[in-house]
N, C-alpha and C positions, 0 to 999 in steps of 0.2 A: 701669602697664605690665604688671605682675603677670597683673590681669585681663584687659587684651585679649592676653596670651598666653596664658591658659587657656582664653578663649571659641574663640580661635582652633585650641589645640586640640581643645577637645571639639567642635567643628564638625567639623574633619577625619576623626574617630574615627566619627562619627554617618554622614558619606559612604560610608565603611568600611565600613558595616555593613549600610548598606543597598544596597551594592554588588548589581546584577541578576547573576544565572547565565545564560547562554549556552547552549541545545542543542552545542554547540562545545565547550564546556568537559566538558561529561559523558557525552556520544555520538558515536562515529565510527560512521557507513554507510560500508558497504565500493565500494559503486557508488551513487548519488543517481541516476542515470539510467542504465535500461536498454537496451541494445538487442535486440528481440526478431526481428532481421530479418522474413521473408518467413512470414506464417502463413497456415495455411488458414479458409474465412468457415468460420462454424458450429463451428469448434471453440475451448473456453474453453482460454485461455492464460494461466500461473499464472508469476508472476516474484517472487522471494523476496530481501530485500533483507535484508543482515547487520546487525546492528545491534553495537557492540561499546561496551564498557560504559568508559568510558574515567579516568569519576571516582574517588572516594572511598569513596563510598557505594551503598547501589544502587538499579539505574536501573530505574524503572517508566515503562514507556510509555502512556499514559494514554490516545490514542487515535491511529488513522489512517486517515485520512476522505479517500475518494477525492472528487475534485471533479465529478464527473459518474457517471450512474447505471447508464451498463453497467462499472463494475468494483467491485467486490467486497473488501475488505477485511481485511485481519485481522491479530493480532500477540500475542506473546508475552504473555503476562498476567502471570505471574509476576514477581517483581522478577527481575534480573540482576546478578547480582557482580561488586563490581567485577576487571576485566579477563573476565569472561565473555561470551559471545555471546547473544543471540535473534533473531529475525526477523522483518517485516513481509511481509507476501503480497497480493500486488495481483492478482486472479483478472477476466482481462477476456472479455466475452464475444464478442469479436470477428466479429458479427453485422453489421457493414457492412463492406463493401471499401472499400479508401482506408487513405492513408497517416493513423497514429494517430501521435499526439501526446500521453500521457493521465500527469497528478498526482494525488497523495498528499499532505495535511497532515500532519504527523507532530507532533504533542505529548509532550513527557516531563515529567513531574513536576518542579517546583521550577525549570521554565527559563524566564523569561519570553519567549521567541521561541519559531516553529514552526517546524519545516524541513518543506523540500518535497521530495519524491522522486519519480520517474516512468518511463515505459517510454515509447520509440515503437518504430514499425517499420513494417511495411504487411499490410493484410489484401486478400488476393486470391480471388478465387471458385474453386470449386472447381476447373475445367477451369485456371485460368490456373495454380494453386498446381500442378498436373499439370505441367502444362507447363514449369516452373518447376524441377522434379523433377527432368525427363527431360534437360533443357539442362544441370542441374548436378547431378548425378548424389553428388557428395559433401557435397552443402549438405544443412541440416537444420537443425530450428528452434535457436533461440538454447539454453543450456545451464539459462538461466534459465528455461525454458519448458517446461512440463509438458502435453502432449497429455490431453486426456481424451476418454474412446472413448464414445459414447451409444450406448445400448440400439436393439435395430431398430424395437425400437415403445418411445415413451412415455407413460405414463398423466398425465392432467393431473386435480388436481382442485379445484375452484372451492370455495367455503364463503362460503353471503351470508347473513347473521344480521342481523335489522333489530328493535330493540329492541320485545317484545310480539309478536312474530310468528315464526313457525313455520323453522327453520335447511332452507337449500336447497343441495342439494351434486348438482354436476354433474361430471360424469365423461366424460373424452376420452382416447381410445388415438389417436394420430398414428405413423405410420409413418413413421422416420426416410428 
């Protein structure tokens, strides 16, 4: 009897220990989804997500992978103490009109799950964002959203290097 209550402990103890961590358990996001209402096309729209460190120990966020190729990513590298904050930034180029819909994987160290976090909103052409303006007159993009102002001309520069053969770089100014 002895023995099957000792196997039966150290089985319980072994459960224990290999017990999984949770994203939940060591990171609270302050918003998982944003809302960026009404943006204009052509201008990149930047929404920064809280990250708060909620465990023990501290939280290193390992990576945040937007699921599609017009947004841009980025986050804190540094570890976080606990009860500290950092950030994740989801930078979209809002280059087609239409209602957005758009996620973020989010990984933290030592969690075996991923959280997903995201923004929508709608992206409108230029004249209708106008338009849009003039009817509501005290509306303005979401608080999470960072306008960014482009240059009147932009110089573009191409660089094709084909292994043994001579590096080609082409050059374009575009007028905004």
């Amino acid at each position: 009897m002895k023995k099957l209550f000792f196997a039966f402990t150290a089985l319980t103890l072994s459960f224990g220990a290999f017990a999984q961590v949770k994203s939940d358990d060591i990171a609270k996001i302050k918003e998982e989804t944003l809302n960026l209402g009404k943006i204009p096309q052509g201008i990149p729209a930047v929404s920064t997500f809280i990250v708060t460190n909620v465990g023990k120990t501290d939280l290193i966020i390992e990576s945040a992978n937007p699921t599609c190729g017009c947004t841009v990513g980025d986050y804190t590298k540094s570890p976080i103490k606990p009860g500290q904050t950092g950030t994740i930034t989801a930078t979209f180029n809002a280059a087609n009109i239409g209602p957005i819909d758009k996620h973020m994987i989010v990984k933290f160290a030592g969690a075996q799950d991923t959280k997903s976090i995201g923004f929508k909103g709608e992206v409108l052409s230029t004249e209708d964002y106008a338009k849009f303006k003039a009817a509501n007159p005290g509306a303005a993009m979401a608080k999470t959203t960072t306008t960014v102002v482009t240059p009147s001309k932009t110089t573009i520069t191409n660089v094709k290097s084909k292994k043994g053969k001579k590096t080609k770089i082409k050059t374009t100014t575009v007028a905004s």
